[in-house]
DSSP file (Angstrom, degrees, kcal/mol; ACC not computed):
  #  RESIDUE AA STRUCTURE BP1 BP2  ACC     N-H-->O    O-->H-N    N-H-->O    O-->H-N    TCO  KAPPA ALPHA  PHI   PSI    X-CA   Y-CA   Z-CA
    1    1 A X              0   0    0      0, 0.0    14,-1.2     0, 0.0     2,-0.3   0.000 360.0 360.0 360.0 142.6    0.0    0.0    0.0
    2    2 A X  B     -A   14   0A   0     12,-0.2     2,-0.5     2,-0.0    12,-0.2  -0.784 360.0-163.0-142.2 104.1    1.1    3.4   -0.9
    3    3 A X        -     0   0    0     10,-2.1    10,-0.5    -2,-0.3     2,-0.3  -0.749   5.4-160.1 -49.9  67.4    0.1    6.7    0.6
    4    4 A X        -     0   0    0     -2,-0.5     8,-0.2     8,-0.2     2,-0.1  -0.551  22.1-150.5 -60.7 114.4    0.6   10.0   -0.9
    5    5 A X        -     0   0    0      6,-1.6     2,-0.3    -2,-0.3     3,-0.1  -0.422  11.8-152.6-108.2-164.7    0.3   12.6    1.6
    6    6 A X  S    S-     0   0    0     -2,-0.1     4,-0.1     4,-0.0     3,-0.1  -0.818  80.4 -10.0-157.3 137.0   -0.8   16.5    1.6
    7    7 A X  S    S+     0   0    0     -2,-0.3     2,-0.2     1,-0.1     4,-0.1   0.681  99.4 129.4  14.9  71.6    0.5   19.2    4.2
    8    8 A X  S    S-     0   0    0      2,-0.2    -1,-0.1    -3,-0.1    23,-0.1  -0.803  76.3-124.8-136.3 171.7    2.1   16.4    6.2
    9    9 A X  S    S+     0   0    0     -2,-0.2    22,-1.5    -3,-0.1     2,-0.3   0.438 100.4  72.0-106.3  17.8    5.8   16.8    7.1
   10   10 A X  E     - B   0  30A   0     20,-0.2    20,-0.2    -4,-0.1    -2,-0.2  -0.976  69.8-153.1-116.6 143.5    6.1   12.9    5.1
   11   11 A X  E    S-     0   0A   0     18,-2.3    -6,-1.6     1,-0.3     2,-0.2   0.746  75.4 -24.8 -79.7 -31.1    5.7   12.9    1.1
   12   12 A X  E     - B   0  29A   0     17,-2.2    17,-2.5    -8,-0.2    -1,-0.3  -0.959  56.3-137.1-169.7 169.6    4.5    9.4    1.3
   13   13 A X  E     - B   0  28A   0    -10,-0.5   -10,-2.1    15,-0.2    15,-0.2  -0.943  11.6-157.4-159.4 129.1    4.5    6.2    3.2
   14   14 A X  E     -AB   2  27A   0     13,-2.0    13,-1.7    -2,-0.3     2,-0.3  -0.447  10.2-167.4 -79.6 141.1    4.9    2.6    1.9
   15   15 A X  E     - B   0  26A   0    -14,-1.2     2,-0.8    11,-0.2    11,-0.2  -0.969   4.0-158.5-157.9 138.8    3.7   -0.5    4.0
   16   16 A X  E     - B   0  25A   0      9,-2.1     8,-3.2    -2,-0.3     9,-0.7  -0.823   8.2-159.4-128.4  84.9    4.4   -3.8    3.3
   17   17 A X  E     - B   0  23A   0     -2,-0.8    75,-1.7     6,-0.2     6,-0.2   0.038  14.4-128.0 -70.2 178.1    2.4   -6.9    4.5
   18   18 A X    >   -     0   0    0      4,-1.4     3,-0.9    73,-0.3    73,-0.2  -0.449  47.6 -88.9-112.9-165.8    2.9  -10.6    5.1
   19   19 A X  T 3  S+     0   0    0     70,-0.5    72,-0.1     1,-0.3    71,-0.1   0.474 128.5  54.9 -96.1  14.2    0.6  -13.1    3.5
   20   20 A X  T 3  S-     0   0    0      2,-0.3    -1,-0.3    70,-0.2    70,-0.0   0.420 120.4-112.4-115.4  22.4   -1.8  -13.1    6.3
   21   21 A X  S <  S+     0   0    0     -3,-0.9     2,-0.4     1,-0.3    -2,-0.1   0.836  72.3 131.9  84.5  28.6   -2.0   -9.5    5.8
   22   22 A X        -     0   0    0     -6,-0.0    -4,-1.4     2,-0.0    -2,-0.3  -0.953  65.8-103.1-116.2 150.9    0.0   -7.8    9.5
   23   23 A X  E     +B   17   0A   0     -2,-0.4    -6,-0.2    -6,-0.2     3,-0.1  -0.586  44.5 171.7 -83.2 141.5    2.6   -5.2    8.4
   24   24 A X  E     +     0   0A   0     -8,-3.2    61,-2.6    -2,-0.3     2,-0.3   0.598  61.2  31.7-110.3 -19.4    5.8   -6.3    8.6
   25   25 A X  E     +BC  16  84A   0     -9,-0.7    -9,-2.1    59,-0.2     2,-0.3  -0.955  52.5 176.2-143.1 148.3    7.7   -3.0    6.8
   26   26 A X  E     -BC  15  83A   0     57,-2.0    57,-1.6    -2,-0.3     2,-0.3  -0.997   2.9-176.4-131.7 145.8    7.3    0.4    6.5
   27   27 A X  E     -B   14   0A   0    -13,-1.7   -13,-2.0    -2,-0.3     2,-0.2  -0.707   4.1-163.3-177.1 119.1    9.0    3.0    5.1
   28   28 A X  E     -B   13   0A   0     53,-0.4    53,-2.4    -2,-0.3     2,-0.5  -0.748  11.2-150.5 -65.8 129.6    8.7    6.7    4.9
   29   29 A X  E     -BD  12  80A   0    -17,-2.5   -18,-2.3    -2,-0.2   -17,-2.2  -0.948  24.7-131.8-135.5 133.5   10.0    9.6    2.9
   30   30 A X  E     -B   10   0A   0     49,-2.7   -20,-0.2    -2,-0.5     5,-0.1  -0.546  27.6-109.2 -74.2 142.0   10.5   13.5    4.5
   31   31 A X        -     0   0    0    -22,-1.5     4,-0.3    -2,-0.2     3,-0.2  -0.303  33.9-132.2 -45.0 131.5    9.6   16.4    3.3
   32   32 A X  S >  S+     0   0    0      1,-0.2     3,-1.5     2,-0.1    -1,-0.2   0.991 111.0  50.4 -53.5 -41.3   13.5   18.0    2.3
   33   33 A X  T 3  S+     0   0    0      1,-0.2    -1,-0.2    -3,-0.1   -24,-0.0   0.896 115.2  37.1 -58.3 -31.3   12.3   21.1    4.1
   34   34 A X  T 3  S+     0   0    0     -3,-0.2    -1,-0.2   -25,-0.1    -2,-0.1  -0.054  81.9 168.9-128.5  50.8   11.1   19.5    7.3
   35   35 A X    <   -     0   0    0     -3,-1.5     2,-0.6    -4,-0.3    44,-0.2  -0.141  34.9-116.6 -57.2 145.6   13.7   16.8    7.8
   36   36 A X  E     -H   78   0B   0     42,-1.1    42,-2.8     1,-0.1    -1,-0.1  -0.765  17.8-123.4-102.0 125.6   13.7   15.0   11.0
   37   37 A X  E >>  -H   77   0B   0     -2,-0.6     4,-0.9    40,-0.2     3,-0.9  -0.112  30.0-120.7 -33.4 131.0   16.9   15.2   13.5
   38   38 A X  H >> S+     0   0    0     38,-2.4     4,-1.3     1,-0.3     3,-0.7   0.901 112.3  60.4 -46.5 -44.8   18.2   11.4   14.2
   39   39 A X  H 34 S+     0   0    0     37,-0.3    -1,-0.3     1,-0.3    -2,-0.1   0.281  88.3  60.1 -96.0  45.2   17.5   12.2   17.7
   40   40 A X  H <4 S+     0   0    0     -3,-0.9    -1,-0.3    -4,-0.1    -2,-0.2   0.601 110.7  53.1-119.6 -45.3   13.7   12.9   17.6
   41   41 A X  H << S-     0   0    0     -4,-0.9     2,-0.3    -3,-0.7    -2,-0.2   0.769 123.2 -34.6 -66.4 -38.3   13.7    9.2   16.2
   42   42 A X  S  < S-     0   0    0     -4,-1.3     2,-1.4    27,-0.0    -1,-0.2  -0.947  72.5 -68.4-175.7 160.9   15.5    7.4   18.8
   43   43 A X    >   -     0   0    0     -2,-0.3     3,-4.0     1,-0.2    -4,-0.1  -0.469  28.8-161.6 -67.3  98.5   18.1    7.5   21.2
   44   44 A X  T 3  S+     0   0    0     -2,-1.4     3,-0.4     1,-0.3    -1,-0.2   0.537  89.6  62.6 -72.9   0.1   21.4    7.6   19.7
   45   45 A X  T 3  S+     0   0    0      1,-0.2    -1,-0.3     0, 0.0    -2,-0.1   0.755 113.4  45.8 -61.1 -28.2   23.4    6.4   23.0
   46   46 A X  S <  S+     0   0    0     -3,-4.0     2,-0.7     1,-0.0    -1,-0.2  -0.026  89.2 120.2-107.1  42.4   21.1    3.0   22.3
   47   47 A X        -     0   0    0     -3,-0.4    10,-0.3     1,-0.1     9,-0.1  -0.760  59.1-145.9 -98.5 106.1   21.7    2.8   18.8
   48   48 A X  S    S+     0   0    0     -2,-0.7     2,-0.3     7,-0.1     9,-0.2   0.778  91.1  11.1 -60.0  -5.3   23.3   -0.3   16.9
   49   49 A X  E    S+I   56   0C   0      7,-1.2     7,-2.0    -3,-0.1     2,-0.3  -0.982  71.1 170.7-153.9 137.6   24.8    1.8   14.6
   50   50 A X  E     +I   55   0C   0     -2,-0.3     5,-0.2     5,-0.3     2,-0.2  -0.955  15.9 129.3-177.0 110.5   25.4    5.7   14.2
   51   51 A X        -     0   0    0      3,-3.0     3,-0.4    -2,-0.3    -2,-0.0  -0.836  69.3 -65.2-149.0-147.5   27.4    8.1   11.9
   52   52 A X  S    S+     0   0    0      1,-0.2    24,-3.0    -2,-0.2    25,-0.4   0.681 130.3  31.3 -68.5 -15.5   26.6   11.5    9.6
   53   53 A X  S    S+     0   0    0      1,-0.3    20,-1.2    22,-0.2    -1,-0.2   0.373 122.7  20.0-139.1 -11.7   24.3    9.7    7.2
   54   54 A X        -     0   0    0     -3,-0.4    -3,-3.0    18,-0.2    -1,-0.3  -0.952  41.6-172.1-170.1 164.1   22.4    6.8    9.3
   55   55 A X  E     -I   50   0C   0     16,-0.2    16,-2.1    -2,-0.2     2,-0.4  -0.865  15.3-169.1-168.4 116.4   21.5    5.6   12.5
   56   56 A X  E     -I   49   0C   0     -7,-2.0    -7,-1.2    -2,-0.2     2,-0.2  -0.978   2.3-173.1-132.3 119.6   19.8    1.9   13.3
   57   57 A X        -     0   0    0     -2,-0.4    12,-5.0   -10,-0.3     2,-0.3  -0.776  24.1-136.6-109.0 173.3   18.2    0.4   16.3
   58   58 A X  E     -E   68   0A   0     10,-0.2     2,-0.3    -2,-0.2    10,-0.2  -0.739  28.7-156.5-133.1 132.5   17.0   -2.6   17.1
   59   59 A X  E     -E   67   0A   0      8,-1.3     8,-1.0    -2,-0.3     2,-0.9  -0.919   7.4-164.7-136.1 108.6   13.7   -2.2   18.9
   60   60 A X  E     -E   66   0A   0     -2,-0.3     2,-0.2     6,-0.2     6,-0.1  -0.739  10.7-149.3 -95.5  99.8   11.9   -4.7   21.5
   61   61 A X    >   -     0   0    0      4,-3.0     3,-1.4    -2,-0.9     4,-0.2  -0.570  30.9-110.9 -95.8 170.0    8.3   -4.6   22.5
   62   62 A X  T 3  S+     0   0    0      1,-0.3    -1,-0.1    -2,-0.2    -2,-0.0   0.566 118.0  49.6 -30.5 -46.0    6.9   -5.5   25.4
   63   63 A X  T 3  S-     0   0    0      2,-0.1    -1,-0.3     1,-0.0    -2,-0.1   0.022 125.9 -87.6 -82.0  31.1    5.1   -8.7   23.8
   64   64 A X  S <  S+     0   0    0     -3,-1.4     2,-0.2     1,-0.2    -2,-0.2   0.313  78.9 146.6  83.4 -19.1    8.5  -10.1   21.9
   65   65 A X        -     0   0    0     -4,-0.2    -4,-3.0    -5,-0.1    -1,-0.2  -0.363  31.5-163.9 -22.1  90.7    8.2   -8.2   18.9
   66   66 A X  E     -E   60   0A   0     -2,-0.2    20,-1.5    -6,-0.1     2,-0.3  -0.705  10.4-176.7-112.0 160.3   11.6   -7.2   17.5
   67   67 A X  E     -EF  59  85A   0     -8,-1.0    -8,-1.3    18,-0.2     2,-0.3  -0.786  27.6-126.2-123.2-176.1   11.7   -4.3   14.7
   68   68 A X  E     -EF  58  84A   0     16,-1.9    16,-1.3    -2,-0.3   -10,-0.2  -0.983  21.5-159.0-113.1 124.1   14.3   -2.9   12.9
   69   69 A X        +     0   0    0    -12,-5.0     2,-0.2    -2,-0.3    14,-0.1  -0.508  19.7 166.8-148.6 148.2   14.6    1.2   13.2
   70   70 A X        +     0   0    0     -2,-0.2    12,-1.6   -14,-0.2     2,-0.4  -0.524   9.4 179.5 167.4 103.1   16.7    3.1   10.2
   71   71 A X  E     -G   81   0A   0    -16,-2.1     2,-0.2    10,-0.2   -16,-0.2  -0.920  11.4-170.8-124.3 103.7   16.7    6.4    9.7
   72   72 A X  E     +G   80   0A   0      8,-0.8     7,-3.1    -2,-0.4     8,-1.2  -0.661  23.3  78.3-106.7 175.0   18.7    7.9    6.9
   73   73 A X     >  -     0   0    0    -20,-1.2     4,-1.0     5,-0.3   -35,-0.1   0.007  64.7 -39.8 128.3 157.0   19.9   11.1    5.4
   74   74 A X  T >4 S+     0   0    0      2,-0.2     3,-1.6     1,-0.2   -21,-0.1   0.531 105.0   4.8 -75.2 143.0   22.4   14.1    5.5
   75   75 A X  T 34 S-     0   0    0      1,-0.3   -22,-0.2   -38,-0.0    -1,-0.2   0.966 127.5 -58.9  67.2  43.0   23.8   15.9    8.6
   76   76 A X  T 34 S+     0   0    0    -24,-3.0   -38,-2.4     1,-0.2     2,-0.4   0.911 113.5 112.2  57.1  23.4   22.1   13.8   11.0
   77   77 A X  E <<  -H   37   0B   0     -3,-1.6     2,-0.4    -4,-1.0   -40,-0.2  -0.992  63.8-123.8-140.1 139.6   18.7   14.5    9.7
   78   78 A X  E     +H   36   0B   0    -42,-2.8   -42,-1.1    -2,-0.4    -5,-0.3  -0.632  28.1 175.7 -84.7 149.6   16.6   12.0    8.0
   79   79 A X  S    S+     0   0    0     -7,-3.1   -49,-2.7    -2,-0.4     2,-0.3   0.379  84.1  26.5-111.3 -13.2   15.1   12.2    4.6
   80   80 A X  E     -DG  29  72A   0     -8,-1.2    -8,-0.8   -51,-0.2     2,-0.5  -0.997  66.2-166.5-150.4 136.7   13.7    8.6    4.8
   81   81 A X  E     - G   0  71A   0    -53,-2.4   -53,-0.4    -2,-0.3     2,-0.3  -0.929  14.5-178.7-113.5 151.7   12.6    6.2    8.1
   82   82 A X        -     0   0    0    -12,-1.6     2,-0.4    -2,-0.5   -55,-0.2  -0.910  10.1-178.6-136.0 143.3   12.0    2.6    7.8
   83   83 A X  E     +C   26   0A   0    -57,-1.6   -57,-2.0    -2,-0.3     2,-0.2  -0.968   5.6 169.9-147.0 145.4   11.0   -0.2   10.0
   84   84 A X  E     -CF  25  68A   0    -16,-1.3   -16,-1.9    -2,-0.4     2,-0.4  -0.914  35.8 -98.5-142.2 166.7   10.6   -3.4    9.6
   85   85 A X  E >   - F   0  67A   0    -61,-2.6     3,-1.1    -2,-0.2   -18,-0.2  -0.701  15.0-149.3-109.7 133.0   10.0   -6.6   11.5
   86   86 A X  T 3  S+     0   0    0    -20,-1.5    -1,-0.1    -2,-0.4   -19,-0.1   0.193  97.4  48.3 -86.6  31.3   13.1   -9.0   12.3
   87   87 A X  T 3  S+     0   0    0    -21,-0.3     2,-0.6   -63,-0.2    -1,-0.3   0.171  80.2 123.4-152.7  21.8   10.4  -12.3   12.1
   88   88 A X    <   +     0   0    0     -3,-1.1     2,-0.4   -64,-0.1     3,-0.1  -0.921  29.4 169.6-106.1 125.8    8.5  -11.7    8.9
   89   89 A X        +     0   0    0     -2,-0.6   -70,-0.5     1,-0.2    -2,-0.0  -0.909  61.7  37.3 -89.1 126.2    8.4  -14.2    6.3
   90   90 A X        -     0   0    0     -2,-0.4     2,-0.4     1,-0.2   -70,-0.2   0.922  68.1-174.1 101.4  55.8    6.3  -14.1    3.4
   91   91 A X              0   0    0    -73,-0.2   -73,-0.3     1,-0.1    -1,-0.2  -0.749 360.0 360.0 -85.2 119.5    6.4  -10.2    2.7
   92   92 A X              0   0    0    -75,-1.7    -1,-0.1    -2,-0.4   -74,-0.1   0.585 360.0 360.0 -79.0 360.0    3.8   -9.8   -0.2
């Protein structure tokens, strides 16, 4: 599914099911103008990975869930998020 937005600070957002139909991926793209500081997204002390251009955690809910967290783009500011789930199989 794909979402084209209007006076949103995202241009669009992607979503990505399994075959019994729970989202497994996601993935956003920022407006250039109202790109989002890395740390507005997550905490970069807990972060598996971190330089100028990307920053990924590894995120665990409370029911066992694990995601994946990725936020890229210049200067510490994203232009694109994604997350996705580290136990999906089948992504239609």
């Amino acid at each position: 599914m794909v979402w084209r937005l209007a006076e949103t600070e995202y241009l669009w957002i992607v979503a990505w099911a399994d075959k019994d139909g729970k989202v497994v991926k996601i993935s956003a793209s920022v407006r250039p103008e109202k790109k989002k500081p890395f740390v507005e997204i997550g905490d970069l002390g807990r972060a598996k990975m971190h330089n100028d251009s990307m920053a990924m955690w590894s995120v665990r809910r409370p029911d066992g869930a694990s995601y994946r967290l990725v936020a890229k783009g210049p200067a510490e500011h994203a232009l694109s998020i994604y997350m996705y789930s580290l136990e999906a199989e089948g992504i239609d």
